[in-house]
Kinemage of the C-alpha trace (Angstrom):
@kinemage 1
@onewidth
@group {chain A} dominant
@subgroup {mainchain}
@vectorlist {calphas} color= white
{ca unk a 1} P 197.199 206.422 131.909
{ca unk a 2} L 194.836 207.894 129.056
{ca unk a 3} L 197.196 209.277 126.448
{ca unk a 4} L 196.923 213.542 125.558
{ca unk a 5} L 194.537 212.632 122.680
{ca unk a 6} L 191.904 210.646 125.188
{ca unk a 7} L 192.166 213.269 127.454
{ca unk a 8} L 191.015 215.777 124.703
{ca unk a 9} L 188.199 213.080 123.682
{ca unk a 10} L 187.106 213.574 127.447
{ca unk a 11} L 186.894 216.784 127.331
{ca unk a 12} L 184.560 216.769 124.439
{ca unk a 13} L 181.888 215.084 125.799
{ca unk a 14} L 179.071 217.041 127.972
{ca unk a 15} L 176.432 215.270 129.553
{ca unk a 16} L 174.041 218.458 129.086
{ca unk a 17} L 175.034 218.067 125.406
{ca unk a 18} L 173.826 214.890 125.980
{ca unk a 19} L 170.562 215.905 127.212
{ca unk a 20} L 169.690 218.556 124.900
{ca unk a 21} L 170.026 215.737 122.124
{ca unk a 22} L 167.675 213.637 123.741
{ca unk a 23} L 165.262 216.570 123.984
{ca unk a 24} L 165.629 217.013 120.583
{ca unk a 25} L 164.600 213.021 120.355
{ca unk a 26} L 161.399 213.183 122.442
{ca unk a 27} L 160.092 216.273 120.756
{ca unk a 28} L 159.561 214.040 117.290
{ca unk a 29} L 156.807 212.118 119.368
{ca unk a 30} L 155.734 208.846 119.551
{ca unk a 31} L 158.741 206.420 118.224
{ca unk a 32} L 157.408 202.804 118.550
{ca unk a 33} L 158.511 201.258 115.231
{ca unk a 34} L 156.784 202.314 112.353
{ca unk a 35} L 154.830 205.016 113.452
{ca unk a 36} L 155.524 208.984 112.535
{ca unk a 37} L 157.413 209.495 115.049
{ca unk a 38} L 159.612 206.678 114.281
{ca unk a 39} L 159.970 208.472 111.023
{ca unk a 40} L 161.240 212.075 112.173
{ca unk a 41} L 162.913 210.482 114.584
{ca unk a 42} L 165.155 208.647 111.727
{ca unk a 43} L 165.144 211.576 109.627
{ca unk a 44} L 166.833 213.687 112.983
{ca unk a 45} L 169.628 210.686 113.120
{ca unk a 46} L 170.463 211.009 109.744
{ca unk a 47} L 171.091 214.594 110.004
{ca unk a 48} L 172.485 214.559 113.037
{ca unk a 49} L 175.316 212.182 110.814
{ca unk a 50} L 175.297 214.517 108.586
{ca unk a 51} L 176.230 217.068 109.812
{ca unk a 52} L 179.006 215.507 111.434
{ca unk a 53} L 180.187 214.392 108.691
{ca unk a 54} L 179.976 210.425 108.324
{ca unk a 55} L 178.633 208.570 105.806
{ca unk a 56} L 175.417 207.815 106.083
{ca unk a 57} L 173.619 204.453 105.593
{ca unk a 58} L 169.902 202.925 105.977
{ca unk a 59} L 169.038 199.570 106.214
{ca unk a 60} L 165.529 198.650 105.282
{ca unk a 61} L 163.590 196.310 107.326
{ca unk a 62} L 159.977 195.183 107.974
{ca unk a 63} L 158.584 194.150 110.951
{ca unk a 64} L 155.416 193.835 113.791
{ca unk a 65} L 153.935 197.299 114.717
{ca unk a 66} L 151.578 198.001 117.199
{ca unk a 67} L 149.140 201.333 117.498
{ca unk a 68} L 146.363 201.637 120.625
{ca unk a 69} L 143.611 204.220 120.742
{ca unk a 70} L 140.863 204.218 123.035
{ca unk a 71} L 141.423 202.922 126.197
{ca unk a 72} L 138.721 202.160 129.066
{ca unk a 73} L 138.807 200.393 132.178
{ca unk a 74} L 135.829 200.968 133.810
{ca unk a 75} L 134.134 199.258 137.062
{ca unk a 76} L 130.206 198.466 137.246
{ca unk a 77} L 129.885 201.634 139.368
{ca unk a 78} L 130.807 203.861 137.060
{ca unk a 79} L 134.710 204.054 138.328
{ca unk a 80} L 136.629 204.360 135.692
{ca unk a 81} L 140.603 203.543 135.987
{ca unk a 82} L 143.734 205.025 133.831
{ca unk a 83} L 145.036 202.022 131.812
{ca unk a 84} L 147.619 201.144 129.243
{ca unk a 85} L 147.215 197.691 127.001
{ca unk a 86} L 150.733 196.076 126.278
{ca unk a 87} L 152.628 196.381 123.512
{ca unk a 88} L 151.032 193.402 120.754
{ca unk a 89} L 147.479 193.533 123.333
{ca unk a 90} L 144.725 192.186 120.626
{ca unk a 91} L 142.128 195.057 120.337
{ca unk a 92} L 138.291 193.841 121.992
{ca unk a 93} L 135.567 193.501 120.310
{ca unk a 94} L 133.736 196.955 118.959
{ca unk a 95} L 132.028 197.810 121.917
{ca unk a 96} L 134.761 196.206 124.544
{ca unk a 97} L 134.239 193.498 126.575
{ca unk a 98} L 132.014 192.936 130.120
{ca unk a 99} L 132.767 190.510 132.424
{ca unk a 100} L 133.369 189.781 136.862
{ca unk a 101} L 136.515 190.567 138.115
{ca unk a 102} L 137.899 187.187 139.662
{ca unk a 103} L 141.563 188.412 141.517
{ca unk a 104} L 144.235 185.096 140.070
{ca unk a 105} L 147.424 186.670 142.258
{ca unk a 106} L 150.773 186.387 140.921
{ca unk a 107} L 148.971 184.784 137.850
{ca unk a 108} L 150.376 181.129 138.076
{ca unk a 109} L 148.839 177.601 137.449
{ca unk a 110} L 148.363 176.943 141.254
{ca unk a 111} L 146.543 180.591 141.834
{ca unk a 112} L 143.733 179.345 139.558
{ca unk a 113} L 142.821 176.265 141.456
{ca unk a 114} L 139.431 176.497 142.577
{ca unk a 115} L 138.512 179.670 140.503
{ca unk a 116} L 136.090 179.721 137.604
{ca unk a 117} L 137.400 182.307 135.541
{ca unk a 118} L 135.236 181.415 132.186
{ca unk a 119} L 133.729 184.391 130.362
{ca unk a 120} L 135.498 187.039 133.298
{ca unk a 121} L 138.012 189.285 133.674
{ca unk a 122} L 140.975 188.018 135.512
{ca unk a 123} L 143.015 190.540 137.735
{ca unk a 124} L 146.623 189.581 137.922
{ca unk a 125} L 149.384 191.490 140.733
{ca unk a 126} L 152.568 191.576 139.800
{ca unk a 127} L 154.831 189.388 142.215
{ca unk a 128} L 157.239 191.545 144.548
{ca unk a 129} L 158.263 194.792 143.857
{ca unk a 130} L 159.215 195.630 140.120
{ca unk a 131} L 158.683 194.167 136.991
{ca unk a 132} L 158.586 190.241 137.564
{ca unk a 133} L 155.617 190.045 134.756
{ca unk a 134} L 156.927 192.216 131.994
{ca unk a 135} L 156.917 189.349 129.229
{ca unk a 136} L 152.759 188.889 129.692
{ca unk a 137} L 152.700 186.181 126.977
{ca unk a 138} L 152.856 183.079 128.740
{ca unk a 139} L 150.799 184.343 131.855
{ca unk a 140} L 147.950 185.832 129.014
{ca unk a 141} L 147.775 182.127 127.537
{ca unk a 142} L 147.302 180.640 130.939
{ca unk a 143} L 144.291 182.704 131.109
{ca unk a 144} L 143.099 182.129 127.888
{ca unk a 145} L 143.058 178.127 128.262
{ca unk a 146} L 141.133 178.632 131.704
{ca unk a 147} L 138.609 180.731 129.521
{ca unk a 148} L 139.155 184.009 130.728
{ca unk a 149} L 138.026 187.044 128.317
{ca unk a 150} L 140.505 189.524 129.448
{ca unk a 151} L 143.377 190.909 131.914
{ca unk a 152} L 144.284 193.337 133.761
{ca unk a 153} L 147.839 193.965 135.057
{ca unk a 154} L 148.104 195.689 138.734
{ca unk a 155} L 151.546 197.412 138.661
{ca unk a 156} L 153.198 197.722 142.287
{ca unk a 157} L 154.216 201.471 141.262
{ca unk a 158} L 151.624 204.690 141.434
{ca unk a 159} L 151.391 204.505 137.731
{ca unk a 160} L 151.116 202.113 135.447
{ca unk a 161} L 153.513 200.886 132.772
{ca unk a 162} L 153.649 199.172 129.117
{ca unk a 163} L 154.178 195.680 128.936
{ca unk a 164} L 154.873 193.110 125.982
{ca unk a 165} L 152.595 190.695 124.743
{ca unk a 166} L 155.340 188.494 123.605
{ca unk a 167} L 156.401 185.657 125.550
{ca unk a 168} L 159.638 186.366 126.573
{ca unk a 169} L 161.569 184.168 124.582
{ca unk a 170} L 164.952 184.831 122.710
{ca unk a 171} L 163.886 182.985 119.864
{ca unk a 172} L 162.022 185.377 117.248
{ca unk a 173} L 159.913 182.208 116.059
{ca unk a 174} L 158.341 182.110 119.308
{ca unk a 175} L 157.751 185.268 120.353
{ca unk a 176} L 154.189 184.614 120.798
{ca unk a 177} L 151.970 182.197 122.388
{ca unk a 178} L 149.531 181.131 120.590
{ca unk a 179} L 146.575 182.004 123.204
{ca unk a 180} L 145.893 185.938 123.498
{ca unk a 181} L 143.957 188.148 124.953
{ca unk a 182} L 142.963 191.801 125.635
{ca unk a 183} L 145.012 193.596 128.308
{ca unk a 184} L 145.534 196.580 130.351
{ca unk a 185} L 148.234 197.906 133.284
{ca unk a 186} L 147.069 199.729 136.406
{ca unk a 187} L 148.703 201.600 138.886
{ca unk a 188} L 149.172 199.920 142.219
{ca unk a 189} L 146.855 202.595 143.618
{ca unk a 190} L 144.197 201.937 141.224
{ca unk a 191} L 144.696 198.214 141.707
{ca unk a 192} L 143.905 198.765 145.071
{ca unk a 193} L 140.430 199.883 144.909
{ca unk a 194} L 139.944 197.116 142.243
{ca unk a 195} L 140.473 194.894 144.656
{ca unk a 196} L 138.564 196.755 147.187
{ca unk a 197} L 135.746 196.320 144.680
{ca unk a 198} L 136.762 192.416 144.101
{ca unk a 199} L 136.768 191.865 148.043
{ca unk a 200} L 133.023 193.333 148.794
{ca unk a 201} L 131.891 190.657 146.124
{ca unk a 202} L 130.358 190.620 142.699
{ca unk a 203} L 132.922 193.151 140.815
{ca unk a 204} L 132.015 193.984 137.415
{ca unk a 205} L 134.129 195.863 134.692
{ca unk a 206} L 134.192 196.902 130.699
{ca unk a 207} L 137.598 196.876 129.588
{ca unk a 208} L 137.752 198.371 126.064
{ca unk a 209} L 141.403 198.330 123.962
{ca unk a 210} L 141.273 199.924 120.378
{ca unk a 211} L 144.493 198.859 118.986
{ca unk a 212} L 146.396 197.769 115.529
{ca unk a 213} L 149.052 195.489 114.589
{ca unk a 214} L 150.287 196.031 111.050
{ca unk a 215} L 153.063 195.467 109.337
{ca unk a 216} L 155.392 198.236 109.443
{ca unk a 217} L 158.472 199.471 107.604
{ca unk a 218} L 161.646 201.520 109.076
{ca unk a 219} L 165.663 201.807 109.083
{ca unk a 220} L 168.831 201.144 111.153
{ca unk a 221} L 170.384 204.237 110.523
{ca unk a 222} L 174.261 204.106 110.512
{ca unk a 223} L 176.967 206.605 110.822
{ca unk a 224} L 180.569 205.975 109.642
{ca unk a 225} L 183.811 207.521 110.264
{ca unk a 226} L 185.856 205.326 107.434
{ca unk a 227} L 189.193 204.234 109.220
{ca unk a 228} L 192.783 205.326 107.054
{ca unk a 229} L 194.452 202.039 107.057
{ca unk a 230} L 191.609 198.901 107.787
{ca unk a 231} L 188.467 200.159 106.881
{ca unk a 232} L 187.013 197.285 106.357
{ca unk a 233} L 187.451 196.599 109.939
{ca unk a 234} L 184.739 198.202 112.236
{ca unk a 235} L 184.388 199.124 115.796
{ca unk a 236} L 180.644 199.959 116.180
{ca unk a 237} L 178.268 201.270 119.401
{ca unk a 238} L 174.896 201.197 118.987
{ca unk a 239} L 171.755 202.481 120.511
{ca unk a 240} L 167.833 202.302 119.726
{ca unk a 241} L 165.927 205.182 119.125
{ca unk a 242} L 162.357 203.332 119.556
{ca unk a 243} L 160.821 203.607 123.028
{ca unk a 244} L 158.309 201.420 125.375
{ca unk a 245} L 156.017 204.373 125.925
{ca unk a 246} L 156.427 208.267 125.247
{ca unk a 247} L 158.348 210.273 126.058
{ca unk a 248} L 160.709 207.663 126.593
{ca unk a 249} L 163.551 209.884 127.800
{ca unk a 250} L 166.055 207.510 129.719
{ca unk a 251} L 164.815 204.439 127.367
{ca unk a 252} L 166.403 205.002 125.277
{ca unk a 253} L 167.552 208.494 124.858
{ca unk a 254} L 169.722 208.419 126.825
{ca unk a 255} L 171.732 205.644 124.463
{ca unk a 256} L 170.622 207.987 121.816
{ca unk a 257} L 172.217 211.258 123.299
{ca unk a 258} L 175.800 209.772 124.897
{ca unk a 259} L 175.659 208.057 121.350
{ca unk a 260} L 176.220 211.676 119.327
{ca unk a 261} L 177.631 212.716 121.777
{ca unk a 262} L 180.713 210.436 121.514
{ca unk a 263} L 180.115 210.542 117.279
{ca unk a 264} L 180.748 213.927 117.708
{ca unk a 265} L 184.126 213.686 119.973
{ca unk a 266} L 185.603 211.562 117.212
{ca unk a 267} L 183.942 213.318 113.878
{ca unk a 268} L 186.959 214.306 112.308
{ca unk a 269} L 190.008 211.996 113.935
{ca unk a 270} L 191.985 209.278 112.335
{ca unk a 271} L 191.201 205.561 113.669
{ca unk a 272} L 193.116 203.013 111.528
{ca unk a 273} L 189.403 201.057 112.003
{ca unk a 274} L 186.284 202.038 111.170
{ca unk a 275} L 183.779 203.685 113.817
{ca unk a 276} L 180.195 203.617 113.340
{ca unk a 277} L 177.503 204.765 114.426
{ca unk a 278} L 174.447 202.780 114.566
{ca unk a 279} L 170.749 204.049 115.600
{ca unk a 280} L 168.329 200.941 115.621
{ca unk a 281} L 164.785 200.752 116.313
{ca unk a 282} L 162.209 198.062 117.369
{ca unk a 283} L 164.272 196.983 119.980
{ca unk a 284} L 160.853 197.147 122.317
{ca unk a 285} L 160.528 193.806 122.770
{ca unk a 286} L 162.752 190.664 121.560
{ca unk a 287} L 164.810 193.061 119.172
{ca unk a 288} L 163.795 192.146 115.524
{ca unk a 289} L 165.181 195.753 114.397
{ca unk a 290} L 169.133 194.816 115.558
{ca unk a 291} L 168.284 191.168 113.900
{ca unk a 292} L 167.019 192.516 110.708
{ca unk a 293} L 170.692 194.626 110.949
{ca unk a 294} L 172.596 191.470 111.779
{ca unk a 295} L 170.892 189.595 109.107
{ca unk a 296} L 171.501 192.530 106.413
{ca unk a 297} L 175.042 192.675 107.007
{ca unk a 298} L 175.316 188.693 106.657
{ca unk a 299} L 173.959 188.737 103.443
{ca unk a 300} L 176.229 191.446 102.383
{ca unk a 301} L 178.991 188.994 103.232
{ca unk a 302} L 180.100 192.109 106.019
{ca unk a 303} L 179.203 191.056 109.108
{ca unk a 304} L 182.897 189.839 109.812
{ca unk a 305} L 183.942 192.940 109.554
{ca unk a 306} L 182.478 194.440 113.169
{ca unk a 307} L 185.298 193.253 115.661
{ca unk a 308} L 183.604 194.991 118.562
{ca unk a 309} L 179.948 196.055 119.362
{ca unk a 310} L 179.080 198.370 122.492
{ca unk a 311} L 175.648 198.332 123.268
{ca unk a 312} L 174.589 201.871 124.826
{ca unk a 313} L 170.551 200.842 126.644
{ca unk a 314} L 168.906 203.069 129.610
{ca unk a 315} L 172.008 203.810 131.940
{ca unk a 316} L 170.839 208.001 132.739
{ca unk a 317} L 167.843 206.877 136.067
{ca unk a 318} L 169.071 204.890 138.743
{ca unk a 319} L 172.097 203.563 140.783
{ca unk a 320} L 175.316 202.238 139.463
{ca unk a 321} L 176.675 201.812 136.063
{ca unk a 322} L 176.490 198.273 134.868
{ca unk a 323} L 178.024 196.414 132.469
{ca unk a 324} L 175.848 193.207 132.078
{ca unk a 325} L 178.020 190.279 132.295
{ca unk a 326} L 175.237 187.436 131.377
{ca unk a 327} L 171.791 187.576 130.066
{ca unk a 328} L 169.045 185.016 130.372
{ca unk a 329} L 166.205 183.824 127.842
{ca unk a 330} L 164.132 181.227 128.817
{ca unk a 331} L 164.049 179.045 125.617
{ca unk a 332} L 168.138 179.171 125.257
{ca unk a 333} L 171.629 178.652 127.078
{ca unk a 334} L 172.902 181.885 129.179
{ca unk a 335} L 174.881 184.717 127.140
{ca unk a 336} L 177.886 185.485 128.330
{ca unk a 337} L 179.060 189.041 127.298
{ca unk a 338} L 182.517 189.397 126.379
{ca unk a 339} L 184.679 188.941 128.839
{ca unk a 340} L 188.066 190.753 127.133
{ca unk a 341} L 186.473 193.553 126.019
{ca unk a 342} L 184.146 193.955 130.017
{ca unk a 343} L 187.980 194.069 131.432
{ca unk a 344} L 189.145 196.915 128.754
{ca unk a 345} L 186.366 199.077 129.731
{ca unk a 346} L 187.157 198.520 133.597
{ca unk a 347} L 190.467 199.433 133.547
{ca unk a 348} L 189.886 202.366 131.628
{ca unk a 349} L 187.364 203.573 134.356
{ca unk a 350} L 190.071 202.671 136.777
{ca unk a 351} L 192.445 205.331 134.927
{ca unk a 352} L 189.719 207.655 134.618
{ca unk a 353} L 188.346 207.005 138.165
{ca unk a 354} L 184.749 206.219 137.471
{ca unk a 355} L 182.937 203.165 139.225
{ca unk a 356} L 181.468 200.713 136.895
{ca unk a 357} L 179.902 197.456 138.130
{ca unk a 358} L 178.612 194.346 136.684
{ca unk a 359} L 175.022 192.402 136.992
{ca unk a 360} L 173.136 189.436 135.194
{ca unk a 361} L 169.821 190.303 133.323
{ca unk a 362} L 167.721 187.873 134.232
{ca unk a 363} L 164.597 189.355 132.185
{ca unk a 364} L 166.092 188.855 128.593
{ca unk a 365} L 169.125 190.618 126.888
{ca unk a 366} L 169.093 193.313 124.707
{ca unk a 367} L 170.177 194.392 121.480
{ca unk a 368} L 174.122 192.920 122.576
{ca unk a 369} L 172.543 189.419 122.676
{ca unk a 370} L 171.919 189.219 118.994
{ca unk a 371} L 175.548 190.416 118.524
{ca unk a 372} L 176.671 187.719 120.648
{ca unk a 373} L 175.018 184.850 119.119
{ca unk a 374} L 176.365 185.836 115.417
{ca unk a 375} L 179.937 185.862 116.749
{ca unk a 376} L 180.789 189.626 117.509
{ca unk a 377} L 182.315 190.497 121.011
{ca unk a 378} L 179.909 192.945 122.734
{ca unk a 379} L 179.249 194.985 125.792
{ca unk a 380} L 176.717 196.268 127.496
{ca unk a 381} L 176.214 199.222 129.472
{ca unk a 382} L 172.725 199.420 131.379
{ca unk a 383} L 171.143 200.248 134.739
{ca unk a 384} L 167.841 198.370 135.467
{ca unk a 385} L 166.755 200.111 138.211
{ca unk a 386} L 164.514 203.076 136.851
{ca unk a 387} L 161.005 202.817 138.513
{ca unk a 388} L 160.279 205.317 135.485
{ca unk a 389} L 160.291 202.644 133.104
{ca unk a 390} L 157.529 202.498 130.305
{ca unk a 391} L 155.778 205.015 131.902
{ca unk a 392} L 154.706 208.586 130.911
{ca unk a 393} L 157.088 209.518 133.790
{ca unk a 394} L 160.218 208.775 131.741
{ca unk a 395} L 161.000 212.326 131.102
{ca unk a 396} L 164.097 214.250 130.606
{ca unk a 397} L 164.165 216.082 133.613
{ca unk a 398} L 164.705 212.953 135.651
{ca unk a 399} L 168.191 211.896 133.502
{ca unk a 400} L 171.776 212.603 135.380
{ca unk a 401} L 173.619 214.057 133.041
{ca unk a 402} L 177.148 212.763 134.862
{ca unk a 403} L 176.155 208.803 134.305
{ca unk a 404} L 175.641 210.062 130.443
{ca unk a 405} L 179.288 211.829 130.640
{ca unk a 406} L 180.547 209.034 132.278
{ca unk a 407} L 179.503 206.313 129.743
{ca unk a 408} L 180.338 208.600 126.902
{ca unk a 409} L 183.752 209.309 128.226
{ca unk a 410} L 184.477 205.229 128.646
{ca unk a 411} L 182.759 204.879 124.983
{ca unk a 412} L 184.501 207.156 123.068
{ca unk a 413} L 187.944 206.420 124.311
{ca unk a 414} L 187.150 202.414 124.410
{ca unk a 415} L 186.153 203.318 120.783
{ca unk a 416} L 189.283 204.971 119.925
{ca unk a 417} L 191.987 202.592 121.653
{ca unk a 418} L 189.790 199.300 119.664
{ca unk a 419} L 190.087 201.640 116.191
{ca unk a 420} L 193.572 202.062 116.979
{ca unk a 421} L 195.441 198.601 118.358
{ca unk a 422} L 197.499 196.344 116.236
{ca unk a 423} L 195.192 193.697 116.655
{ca unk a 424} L 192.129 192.422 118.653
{ca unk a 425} L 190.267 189.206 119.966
{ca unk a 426} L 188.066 187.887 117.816
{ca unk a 427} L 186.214 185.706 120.370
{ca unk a 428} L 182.757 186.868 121.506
């Protein structure tokens, strides 16, 4: 049963706390790494800290950006189509780029047989009904070789979505192909009249992406509550700030906002451990920002010190609570999370009567991946089914503020019991 002092931690936590914060988070704007908003949104973490009273550290790191302006999808007729280019899309030329729409399905090897696609536009449907095309990389260079000059992306949802460029690979030295091209998402409705216009015959578009990718600068911002008696020993939860697409509400403010929220519950207790508090960004994509953290920390000669990492991603739309049990990359052997420290969290929702579940992530694993591979036992809480996802519709109004209480509640007293026992695993 949770002891008098978890029971207090419980009642600490609000999930409309937890929303406010993450209103709070949207307002500073667009937060894709190294923008402005990626900037206020640091500078809110590190008062946020502040004011709670941990210490309050930055790590520097540098990484890919990207920035779009102008974007035009636009038939022969005159039709003109609301688009969004992936995250990493190459910009076209000046003046954009004109070409026949040739329809290539579910974007596979076989679907080009027979099709000339040199010099056109190829029009690619995502398989099924989700996001079974997210990592575009692989599917852009297939288009590329077959001498296509751009692609479009027909979403199965009334609205389309940001993608990734990358190829979906775990392996930050291949995170590209080497073969790119321009691209845009559409809306399923959308995509319907484009292939309306397809299926009469002769389709032609301009497709125009204004984009940048520079190299940008930002910060993992931490948090610390120094422990009394093995502070050198550190029980950490993390959550990125960055988003897919503004506003970017559930993903991931909703990590963000149960994050303070729980900082706050413990601000001003005891542990014998450590707790901190750790705000990442450029997690969009194949998480650089949480390697540049894990990397930072090894050459401090510190990274021992974590003994447990909770990993707080996009749980506020959708059904169940999940913790993610395996993750899989393409280019690597399946990630198991940690099984130990899955079991401490279930039992404690058994005592506190919540329902928690577990799943596999086929599509990748987050930022609890690269904790994983250096060694650190880590957890996962998620829930993938948000049709919101990427999309301008990713608002606050949408979040349930009860899954944020819930999580918060099993974070803050997981937190607290890890801080607190005599000794724990060290096995990831």
């Amino acid at each position: 049963m949770p002891a008098s002092f978890e029971l207090e931690l419980r009642g600490r936590i609000s999930g409309r706390r937890a929303i406010s914060h993450i209103e709070d988070l949207v307002a500073t704007g667009d937060r894709f790494v190294g923008g402005d908003g990626d900037g206020r949104a640091a500078e809110l973490v590190r008062t946020r800290f502040r004011d709670l009273g941990l210490e309050v550290a930055d790590r520097e790191f540098e990484t890919l950006g990207y920035r779009h302006g102008r974007v035009e999808l636009r038939l022969g007729n005159g039709r003109a189509f609301d688009a969004i280019p992936p995250y990493f899309s190459p910009p076209t030329p000046p003046g954009g780029v004109e070409g026949e729409l040739v329809f290539v399905g579910g974007g596979e090897e076989a679907d080009y047989e027979g099709l000339d696609v040199e010099g056109r536009i190829v029009v690619m449907q995502e398989v099924g009904f989700g996001y079974s095309r997210f990592w575009l990389g692989t599917f852009v260079a297939l288009a590329a070789r077959r001498g296509a000059v751009a692609m479009v992306v027909i979403h199965p949802l009334p609205w389309p979505y940001r993608m990734s460029l990358e190829a979906g690979n775990g392996d930050l030295a291949s995170r590209f192909c080497d073969e790119q091209l321009p691209v845009v998402c559409v809306s399923g409705i959308d995509g319907g009249q484009i292939l309306h216009a397809i299926g009469a015959g002769g389709a032609r578009a301009t497709l125009m992406v204004e984009a940048e990718l520079p190299r940008v600068t930002s910060w993992n911002v931490s948090g610390t509550l120094r422990g009394s008696e093995l502070p050198d020993e550190v029980v950490l939860v993390h959550a990125h700030r960055d988003h897919g697409l503004e506003p970017g509400a559930n993903d991931n403010g909703s990590g963000y906002g149960t994050m303070l929220e729980v900082a706050s519950a413990l601000a001003g207790s005891r542990p014998r451990r450590s707790l901190e508090f750790l705000c990442t960004t450029a997690e969009e994509g194949v998480t650089p920002g949480v390697a540049a953290y894990i990397a930072a920390r090894e050459a401090e000669g510190t990274l021992g010190q974590i003994r447990a990492a909770i990993d707080l991603d996009m749980f506020g739309v959708g059904g169940k609570v999940k913790l993610v049990e395996l993750g899989l990359w393409p280019d690597r052997p399946p990630i198991p999370h940690t099984e130990w420290l899955m079991r401490r969290v279930e039992e404690l929702a058994d005592e506190l009567g919540y329902d928690v579940g577990r799943m596999t992530a086929t599509w990748g694993v987050a930022e609890s991946g690269r904790f994983l591979e250096a060694g650190v036992p880590a957890i996962w809480f998620w829930k993938p089914d948000d049709f919101y996802y990427h999309s301008v519709h990713d608002t606050a109004d949408k979040l349930d503020g009860n899954s944020l209480k819930a999580v918060g509640d099993l974070t803050a007293i997981t937190m607290w019991r890890l801080a607190n026992e005599a000794g724990l695993p060290r096995e990831p």
